[in-house]
PASEBA-1860 file (N, C-alpha, C; in nm, 3 decimals):
! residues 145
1> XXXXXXXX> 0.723/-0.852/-0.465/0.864/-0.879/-0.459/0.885/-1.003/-0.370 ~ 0.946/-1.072/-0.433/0.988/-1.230/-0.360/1.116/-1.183/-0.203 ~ 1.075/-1.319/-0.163/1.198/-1.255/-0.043/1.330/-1.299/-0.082 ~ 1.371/-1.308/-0.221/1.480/-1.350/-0.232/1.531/-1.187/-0.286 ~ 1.472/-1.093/-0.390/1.456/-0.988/-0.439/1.482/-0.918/-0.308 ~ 1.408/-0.919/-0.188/1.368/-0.815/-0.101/1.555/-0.848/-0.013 ~ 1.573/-1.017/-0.057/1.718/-1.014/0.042/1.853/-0.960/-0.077 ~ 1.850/-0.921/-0.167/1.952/-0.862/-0.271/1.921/-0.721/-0.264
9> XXXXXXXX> 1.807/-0.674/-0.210/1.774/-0.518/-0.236/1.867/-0.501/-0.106 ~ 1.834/-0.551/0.017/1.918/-0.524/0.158/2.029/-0.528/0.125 ~ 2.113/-0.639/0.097/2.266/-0.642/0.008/2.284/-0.518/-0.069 ~ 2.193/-0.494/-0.154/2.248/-0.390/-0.216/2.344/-0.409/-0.267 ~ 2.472/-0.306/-0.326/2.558/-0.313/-0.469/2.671/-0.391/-0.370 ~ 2.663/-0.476/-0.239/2.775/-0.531/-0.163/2.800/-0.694/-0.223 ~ 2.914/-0.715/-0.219/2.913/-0.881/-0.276/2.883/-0.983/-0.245 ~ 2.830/-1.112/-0.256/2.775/-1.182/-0.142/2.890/-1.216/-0.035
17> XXXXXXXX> 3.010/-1.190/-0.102/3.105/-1.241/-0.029/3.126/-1.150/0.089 ~ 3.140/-1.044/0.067/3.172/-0.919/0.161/3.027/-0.913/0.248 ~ 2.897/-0.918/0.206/2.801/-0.940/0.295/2.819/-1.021/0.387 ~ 2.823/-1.154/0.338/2.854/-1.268/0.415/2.932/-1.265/0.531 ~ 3.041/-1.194/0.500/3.171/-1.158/0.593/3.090/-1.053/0.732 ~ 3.041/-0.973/0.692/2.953/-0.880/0.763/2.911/-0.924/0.822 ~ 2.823/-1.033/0.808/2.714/-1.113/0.859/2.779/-1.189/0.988 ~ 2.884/-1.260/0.931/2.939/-1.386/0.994/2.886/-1.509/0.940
25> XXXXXXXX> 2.833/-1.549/0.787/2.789/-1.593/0.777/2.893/-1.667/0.651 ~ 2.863/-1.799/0.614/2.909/-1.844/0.504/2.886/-1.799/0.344 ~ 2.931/-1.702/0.239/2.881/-1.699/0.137/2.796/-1.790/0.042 ~ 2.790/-1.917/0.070/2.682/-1.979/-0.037/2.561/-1.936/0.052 ~ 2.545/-1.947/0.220/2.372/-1.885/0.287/2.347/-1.724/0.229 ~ 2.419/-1.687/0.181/2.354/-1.558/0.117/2.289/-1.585/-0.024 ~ 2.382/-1.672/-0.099/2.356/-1.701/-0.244/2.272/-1.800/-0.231 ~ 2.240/-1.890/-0.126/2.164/-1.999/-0.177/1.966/-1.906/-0.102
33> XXXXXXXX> 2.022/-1.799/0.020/1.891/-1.760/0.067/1.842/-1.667/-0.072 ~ 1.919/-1.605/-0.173/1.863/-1.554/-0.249/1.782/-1.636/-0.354 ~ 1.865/-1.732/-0.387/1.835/-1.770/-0.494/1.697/-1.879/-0.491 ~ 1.699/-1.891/-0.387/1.600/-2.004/-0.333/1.447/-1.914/-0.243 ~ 1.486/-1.805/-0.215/1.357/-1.802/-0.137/1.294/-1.810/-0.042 ~ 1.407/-1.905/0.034/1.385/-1.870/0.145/1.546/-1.917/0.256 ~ 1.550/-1.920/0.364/1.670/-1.925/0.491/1.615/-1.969/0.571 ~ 1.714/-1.940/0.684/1.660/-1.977/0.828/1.650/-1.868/0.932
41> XXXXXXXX> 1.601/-1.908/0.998/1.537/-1.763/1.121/1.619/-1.693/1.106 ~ 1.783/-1.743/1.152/1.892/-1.672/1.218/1.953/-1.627/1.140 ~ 1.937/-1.637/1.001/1.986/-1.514/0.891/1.938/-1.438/0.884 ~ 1.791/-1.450/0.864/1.687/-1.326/0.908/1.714/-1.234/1.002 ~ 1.738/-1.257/1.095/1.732/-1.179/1.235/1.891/-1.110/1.206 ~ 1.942/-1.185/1.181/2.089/-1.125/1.197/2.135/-0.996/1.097 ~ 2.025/-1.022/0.982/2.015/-0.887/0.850/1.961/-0.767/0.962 ~ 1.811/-0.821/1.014/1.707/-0.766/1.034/1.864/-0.620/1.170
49> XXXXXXXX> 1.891/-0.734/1.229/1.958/-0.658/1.325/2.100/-0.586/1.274 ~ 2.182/-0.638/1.207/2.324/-0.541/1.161/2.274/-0.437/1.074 ~ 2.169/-0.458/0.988/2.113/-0.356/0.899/2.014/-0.240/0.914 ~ 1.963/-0.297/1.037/1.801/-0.201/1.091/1.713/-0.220/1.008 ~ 1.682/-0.371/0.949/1.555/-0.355/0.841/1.455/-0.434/0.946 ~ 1.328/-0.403/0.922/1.196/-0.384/0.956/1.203/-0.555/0.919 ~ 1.148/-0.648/1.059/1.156/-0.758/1.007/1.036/-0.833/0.925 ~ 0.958/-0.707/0.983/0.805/-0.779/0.911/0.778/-0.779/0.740
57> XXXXXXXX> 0.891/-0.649/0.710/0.903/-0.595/0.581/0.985/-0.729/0.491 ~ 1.082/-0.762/0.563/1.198/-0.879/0.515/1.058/-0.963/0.461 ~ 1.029/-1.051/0.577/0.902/-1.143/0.553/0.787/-1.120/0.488 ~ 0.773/-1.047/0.446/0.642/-0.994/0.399/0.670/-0.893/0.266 ~ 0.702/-0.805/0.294/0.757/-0.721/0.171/0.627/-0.571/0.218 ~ 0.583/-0.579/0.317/0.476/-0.495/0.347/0.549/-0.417/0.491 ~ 0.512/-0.262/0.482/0.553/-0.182/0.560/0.689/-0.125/0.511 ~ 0.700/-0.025/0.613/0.902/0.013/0.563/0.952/-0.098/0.570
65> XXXXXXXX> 1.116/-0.040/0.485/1.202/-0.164/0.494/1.284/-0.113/0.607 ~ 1.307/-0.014/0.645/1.393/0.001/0.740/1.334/0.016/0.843 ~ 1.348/0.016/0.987/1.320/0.066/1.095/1.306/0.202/1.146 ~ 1.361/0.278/1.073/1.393/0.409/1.083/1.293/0.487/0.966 ~ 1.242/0.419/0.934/1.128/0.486/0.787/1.017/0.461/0.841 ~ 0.909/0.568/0.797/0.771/0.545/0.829/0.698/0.450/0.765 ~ 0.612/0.399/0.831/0.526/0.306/0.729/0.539/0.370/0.609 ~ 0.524/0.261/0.498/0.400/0.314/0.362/0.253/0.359/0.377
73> XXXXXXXX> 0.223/0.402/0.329/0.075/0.424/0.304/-0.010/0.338/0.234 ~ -0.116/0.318/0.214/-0.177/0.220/0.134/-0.147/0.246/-0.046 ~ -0.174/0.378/-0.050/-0.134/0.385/-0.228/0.022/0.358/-0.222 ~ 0.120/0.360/-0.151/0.229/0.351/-0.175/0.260/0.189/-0.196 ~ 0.187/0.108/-0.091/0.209/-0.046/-0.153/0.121/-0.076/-0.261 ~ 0.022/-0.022/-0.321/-0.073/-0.049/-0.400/0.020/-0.017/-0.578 ~ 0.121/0.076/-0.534/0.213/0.161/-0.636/0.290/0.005/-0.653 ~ 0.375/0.046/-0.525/0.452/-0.103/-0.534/0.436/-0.226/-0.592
81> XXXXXXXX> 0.314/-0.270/-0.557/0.276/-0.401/-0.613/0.241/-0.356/-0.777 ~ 0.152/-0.293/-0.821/0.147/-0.273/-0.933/0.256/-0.238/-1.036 ~ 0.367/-0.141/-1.003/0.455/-0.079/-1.072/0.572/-0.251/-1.090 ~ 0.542/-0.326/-0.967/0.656/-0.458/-0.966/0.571/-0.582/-1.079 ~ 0.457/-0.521/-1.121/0.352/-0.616/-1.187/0.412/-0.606/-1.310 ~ 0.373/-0.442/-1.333/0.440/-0.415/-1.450/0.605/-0.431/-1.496 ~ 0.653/-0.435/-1.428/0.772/-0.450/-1.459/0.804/-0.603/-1.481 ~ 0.774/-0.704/-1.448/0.734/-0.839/-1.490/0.674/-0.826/-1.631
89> XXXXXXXX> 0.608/-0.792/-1.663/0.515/-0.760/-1.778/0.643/-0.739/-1.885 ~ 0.667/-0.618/-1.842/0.775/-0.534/-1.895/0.922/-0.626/-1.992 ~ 0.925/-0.685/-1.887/1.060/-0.785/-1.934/1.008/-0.957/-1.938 ~ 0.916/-0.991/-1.922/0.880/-1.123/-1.944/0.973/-1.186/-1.878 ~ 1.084/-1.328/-1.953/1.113/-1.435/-1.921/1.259/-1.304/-1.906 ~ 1.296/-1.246/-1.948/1.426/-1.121/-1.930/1.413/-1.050/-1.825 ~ 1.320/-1.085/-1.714/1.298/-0.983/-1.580/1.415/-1.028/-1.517 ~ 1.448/-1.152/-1.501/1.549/-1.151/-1.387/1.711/-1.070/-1.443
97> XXXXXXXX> 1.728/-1.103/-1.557/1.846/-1.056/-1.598/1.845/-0.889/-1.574 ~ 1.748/-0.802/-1.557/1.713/-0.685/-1.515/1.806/-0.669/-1.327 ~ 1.920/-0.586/-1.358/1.953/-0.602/-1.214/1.907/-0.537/-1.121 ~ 1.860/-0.575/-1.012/1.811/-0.514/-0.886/1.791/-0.367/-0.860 ~ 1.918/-0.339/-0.875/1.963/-0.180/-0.830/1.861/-0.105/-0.943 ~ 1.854/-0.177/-1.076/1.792/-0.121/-1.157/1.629/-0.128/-1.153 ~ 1.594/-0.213/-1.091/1.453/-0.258/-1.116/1.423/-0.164/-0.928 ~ 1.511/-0.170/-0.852/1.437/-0.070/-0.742/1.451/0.073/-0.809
105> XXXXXXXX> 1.594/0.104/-0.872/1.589/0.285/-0.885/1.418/0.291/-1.032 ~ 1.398/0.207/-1.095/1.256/0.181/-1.182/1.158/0.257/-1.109 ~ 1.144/0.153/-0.995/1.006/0.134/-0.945/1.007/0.275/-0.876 ~ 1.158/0.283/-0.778/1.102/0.420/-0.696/1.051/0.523/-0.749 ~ 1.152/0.550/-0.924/1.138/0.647/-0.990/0.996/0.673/-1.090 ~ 0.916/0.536/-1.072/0.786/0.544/-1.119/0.676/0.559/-1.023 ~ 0.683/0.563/-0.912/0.609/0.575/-0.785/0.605/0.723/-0.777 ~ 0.713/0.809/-0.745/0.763/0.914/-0.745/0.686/0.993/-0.882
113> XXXXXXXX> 0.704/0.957/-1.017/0.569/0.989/-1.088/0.470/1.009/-1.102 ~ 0.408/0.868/-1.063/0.293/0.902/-1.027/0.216/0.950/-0.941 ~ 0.304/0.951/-0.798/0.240/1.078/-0.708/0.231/1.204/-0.780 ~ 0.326/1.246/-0.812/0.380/1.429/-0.902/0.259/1.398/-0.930 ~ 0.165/1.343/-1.048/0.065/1.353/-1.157/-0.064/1.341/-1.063 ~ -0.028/1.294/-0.943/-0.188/1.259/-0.895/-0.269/1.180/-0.865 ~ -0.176/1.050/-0.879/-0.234/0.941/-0.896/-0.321/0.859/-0.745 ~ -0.389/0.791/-0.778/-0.476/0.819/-0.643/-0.504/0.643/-0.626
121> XXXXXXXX> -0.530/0.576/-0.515/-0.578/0.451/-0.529/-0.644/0.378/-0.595 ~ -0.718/0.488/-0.646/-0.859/0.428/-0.733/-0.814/0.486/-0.916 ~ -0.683/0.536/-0.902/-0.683/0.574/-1.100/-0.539/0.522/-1.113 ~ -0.482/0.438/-1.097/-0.372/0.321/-1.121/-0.346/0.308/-1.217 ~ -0.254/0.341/-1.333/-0.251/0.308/-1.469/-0.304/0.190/-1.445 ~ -0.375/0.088/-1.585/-0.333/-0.034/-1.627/-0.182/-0.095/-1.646 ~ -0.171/-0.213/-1.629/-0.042/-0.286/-1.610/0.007/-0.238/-1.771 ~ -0.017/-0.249/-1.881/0.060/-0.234/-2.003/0.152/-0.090/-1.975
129> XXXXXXXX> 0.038/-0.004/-1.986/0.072/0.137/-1.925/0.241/0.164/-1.829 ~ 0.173/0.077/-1.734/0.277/0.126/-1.625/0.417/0.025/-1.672 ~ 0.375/-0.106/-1.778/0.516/-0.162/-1.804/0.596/-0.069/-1.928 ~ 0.524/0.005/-2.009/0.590/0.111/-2.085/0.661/0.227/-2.002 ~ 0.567/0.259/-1.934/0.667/0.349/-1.826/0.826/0.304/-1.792 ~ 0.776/0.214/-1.739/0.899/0.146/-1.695/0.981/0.130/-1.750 ~ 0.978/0.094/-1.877/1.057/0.056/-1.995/1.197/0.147/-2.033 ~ 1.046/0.266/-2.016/1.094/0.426/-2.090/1.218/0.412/-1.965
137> XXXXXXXX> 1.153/0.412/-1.838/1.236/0.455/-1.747/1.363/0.407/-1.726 ~ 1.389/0.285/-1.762/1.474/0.191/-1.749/1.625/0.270/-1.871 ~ 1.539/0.236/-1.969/1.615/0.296/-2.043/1.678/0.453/-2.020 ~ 1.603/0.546/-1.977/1.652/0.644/-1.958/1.779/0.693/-1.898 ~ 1.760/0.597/-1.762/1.840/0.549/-1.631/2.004/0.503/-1.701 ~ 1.961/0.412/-1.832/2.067/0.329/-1.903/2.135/0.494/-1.946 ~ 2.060/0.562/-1.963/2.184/0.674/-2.112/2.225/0.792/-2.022 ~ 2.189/0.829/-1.872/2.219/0.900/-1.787/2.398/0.870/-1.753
145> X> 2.446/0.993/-1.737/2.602/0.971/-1.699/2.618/0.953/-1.538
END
């Protein structure tokens, strides 16, 4: 997950505008830190601190995102990275149009799977695999009330 992804997951379903406001910050530094990839320290810090997210997590995309959550475990980023592989896979050049909220409730809800079943560091679906999952899942998510 890019840190532009990891700064819209923190936002969450809030607007950039109303974030921004939160922040104290100008609405295009939210839209331009997303869209671009990267900011400056002091947006960082200032998420890291009104929000309680884990700053190493912001930068990195490794460990909790919050401060208040336990680490991951190793199969849990190993899930992560793979299940976010597949889901690239999944939607090709149509991944981004895939919205956020949707592509995290995806991933959690395919992680969450594959623990139930067993899945272990070393028996990882293949990427096709886990982008059909996803697919399924996506869609499912779509016809739920």
């Amino acid at each position: 997950m890019r840190l532009g992804e990891r700064l819209r997951l923190v936002r969450g379903g809030e607007t950039q505008k109303a974030f921004a406001a939160a922040l104290g910050v100008h609405e295009n530094t939210v839209a331009n830190a997303e869209r671009r990839d990267s900011t400056t320290q002091d947006y960082l810090l200032r998420i890291a601190e009104m929000r309680h997210i884990n700053l190493h997590w912001l930068l990195t995309g490794q460990g909790a995102m919050r401060l208040d959550e336990p680490a991951g475990s190793w199969l849990q980023e190993k899930l992560a990275l793979a299940l976010t592989d597949a889901l690239r896979i999944a939607y090709g050049a149509r991944y981004a149009t895939v919205p956020v909220e949707t592509r995290a409730r995806a991933l959690r809800a395919g992680a969450t799977y594959l623990r139930a079943i067993g899945v272990t560091e070393n028996t990882i679906p293949e990427p096709d695999a886990l982008a059909r999952l996803l697919k399924l899942t996506i869609e499912v998510m779509g016809k739920a009330p």
